[in-house]
N, C-alpha and C positions, 0 to 999 in steps of 0.2 A: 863215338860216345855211347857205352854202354849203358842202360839206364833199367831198373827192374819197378813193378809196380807196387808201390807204398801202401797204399789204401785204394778200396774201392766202395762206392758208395751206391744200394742197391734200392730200388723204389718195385715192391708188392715183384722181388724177384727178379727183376732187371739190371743192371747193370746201368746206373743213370751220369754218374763219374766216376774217375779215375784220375790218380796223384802220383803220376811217375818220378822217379827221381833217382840217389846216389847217397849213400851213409860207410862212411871209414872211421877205424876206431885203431887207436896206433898207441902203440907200450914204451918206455921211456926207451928202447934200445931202437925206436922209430923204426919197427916193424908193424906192418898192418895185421893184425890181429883176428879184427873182423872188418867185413865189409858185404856189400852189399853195390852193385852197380860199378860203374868206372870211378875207381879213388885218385884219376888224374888228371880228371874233371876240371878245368879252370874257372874258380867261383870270386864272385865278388864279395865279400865282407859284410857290405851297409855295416848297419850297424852293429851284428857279431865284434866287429874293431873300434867298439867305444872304451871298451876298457885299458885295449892296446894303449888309443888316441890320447886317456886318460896319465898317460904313464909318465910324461914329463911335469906333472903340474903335482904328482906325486911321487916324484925325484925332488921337488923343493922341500920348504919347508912352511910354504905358505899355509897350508891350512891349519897348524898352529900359531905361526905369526900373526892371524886375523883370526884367532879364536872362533874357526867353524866347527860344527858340531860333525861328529862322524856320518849322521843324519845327511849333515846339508853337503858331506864330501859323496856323500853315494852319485850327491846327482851327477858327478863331471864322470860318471860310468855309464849315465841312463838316457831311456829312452823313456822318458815319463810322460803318463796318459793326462797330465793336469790336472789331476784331482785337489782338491781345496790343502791335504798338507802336502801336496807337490810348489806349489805357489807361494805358500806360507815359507817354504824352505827356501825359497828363491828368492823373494823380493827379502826376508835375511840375508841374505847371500850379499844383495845387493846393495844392501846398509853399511854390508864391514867391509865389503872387496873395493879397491881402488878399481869399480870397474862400471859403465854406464852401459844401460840398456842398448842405448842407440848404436853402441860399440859392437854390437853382437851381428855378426853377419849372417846369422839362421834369419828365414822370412818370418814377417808378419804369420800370426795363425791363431784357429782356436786347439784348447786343448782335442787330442786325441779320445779321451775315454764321453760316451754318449752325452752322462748325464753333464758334466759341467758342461759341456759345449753347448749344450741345450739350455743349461742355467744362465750363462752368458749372451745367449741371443736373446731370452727372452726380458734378461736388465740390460739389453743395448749395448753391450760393452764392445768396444775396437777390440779387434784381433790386434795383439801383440807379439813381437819376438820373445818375450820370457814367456808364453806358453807352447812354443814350438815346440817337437818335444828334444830335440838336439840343443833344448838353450843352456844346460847342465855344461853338456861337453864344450859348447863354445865361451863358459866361462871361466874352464881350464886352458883352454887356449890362449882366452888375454890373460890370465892367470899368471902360466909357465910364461908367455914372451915377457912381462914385466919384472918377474922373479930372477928368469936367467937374466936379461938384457938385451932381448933379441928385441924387432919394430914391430908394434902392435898393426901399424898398417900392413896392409897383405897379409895378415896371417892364414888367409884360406887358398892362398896361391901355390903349386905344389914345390915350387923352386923357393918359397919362405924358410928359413933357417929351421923351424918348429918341425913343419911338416915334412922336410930334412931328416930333424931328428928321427920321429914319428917312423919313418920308412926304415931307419935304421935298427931301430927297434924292433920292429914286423919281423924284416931279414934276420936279424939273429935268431927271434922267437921262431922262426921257421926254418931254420937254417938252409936259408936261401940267399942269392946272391942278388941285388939290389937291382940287376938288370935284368932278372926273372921277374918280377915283379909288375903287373901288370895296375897300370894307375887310369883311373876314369874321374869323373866329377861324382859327386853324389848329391843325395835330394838337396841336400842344405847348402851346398855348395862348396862344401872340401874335396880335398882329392880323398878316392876310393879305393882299393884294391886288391886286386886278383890274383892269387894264388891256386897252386892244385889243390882239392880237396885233404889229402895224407896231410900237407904241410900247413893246413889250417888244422885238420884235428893236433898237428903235434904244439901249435901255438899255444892253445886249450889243454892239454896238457901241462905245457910249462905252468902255465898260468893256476893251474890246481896243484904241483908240485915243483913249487920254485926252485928244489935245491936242483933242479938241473939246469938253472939259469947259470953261467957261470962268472957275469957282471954282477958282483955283489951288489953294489949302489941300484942295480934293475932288480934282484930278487929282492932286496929288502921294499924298495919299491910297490911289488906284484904281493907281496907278504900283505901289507900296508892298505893297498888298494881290495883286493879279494876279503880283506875281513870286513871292511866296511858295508863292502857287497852283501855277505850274508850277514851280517849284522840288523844292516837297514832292506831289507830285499825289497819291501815295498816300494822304496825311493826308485829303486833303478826299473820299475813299470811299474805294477799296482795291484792290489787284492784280486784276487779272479782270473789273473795271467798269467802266462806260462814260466816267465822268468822267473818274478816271483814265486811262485810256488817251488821250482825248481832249488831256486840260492833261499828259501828256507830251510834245507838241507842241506847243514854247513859241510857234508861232506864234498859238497857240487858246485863250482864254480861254471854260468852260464849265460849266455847271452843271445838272444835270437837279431835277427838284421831283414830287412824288406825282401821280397821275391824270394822267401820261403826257407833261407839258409840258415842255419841253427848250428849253434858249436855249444859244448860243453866237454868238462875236465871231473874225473873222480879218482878223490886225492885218495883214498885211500888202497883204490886198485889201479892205481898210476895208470890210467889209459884215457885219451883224449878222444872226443868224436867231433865229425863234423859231416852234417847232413844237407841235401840241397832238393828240394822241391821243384822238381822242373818247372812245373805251372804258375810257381808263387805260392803257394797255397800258404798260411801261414796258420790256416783253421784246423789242419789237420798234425801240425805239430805234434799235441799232445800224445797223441793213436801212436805215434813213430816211436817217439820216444821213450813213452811208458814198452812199445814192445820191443825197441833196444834194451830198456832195463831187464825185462821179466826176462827176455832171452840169454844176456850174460849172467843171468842170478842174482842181481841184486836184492840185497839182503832189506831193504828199506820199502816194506810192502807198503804202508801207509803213503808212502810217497808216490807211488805207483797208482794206489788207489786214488791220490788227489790230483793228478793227471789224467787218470780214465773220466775222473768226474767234471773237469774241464770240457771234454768231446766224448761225450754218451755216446755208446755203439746203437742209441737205436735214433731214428729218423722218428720226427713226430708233424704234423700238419699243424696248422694254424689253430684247430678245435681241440690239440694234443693228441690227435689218436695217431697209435702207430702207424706209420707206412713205409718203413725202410729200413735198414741198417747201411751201418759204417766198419768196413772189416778191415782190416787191418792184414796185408798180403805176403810182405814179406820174410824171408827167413834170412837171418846175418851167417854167410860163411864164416868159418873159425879157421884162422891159419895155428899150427900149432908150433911153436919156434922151440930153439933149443936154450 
């Protein structure tokens, strides 16, 4: 496993951390373009694959049958921080969907972002599964099994008909064979899974340039689903995050996942990436990926600019006075094809 260094983070000239890891960027003829590190990397998903996960509940027709708002379909793509219209969209959700709370096999939890979770300890409130933040995705799940006709019990089993689907899906989008395919549990309790790093950026790809899907019923699908995404971008995390900030630029279709691995698709230079953070770091995102942008050219400086503003390159103490920076290490090889 080859691995280069990402980011280093310096205190009064030292060298105090370091953020190793692995970034591939691959063009619709799934050639690696750029890269950075070993592109054969076998990385897990988390949640990078909510939008994949998402795909069968937006192969129905259920979110018009239950008159959801495009709003409240972001969330079965999100990993939402619980902010007050995260919740608001959710327990809507739960008014029109044939679907009960207690049905949802995400755990008990408080929200992810500070302040509500703080807001809610301090009014006493139970942790609930609708503040998980995977309770979005686990409503497309009882969703699609009740729309197809698959059994809502065991839907988080990997031998379930859903999550069946679900890998089939993966495989195409990657064009990979179902037995390459490397499947774990994840935090919430579905199946997870691993692929090489090239065949996750080419999924992200598809997914920002459908017409290389070649299951019409799946492109229109990923069509359907990714507008919502940047439509609603807040839905799918929240003000101040990387996601968001990212799918506010409807050029960019993206999704970050636990222990540090991030994919994104740009449709309009048909190239897919997908990055992995050795360490987890998920803080330094930003630093990576604003300098994958600025390095292939991207034309979208403001967007760049609100990624560096996300992770300041400078270190500040507790009183704010400076005492460090955050540098940013890497350089992206360019393969040049023909």
């Amino acid at each position: 496993m080859k691995s280069v260094t990402l980011v280093e983070e310096t205190r009064a000239g030292i060298v105090e951390d370091v953020h190793i890891g692995m970034i591939c960027g691959v063009n619709e003829n799934i050639e690696i373009i750029y890269h950075a590190g070993d592109t054969e990397h076998v990385t897990y998903y988390r949640s990078v694959s909510k939008p994949i996960q998402a795909l069968p509940v937006f192969l129905t027709d259920c979110i018009a049958k239950y008159d959801l708002t495009n709003e409240e379909a972001a969330l079965f793509t999100a990993s939402h921080r619980g902010e007050d219209y995260h919740i608001a969209a959710l327990e809507s959700m739960l008014k029109k969907l044939p679907v009960e709370e207690e049905e949802l096999f995400c755990p008990l939890a408080y929200p992810l972002n500070e302040k509500p979770r703080e807001k809610m300890l301090r009014e006493n409130k139970a942790k609930r599964r609708l503040y998980h933040n995977c309770s979005g995705k686990h409503m497309g799940f009882i969703m699609a099994c009740r729309e197809i006709g698959y059994p809502v019990e065991g839907y988080w089993e990997v031998e379930h008909p859903l999550q069946q689907q679900i890998l089939t899906h993966l495989a195409e989008l990657a064009e990979l064979p179902v037995s390459e395919i490397h499947i774990g549990m994840d935090g919430c309790g579905v199946p997870v899974f691993a692929i090489p790093l090239k065949n996750m950026a080419l999924t992200y790809l598809k997914l920002a340039c459908p017409d290389q899907i070649q299951n019409r019923d799946l492109q229109e699908a990923v069509i359907k689903m990714t507008s919502v995404m940047n439509e609603h971008s807040r839905m799918v995390a929240s003000e101040e995050f990387i996601c968001t900030t990212l799918l506010n630029d409807t050029n960019i279709v993206a999704k970050g996942g636990a222990q540090g691995v991030y994919c994104f698709g740009l449709k309009k230079e048909r190239i897919g990436f997908a990055l992995k953070v050795l360490n987890g770091s998920e803080d330094v995102w930003p630093i990576v990926i604003a300098g994958i942008l600025e390095q292939i050219g991207y034309e979208n400086n403001q967007m760049i600019a609100n990624l560096r503003a996300l992770k300041p390159s400078i270190v500040k103490n507790d009183a704010g006075v400076e005492v460090g920076q955050v540098l940013e290490k890497f350089v992206l090889s360019k393969i040049e094809t023909v």
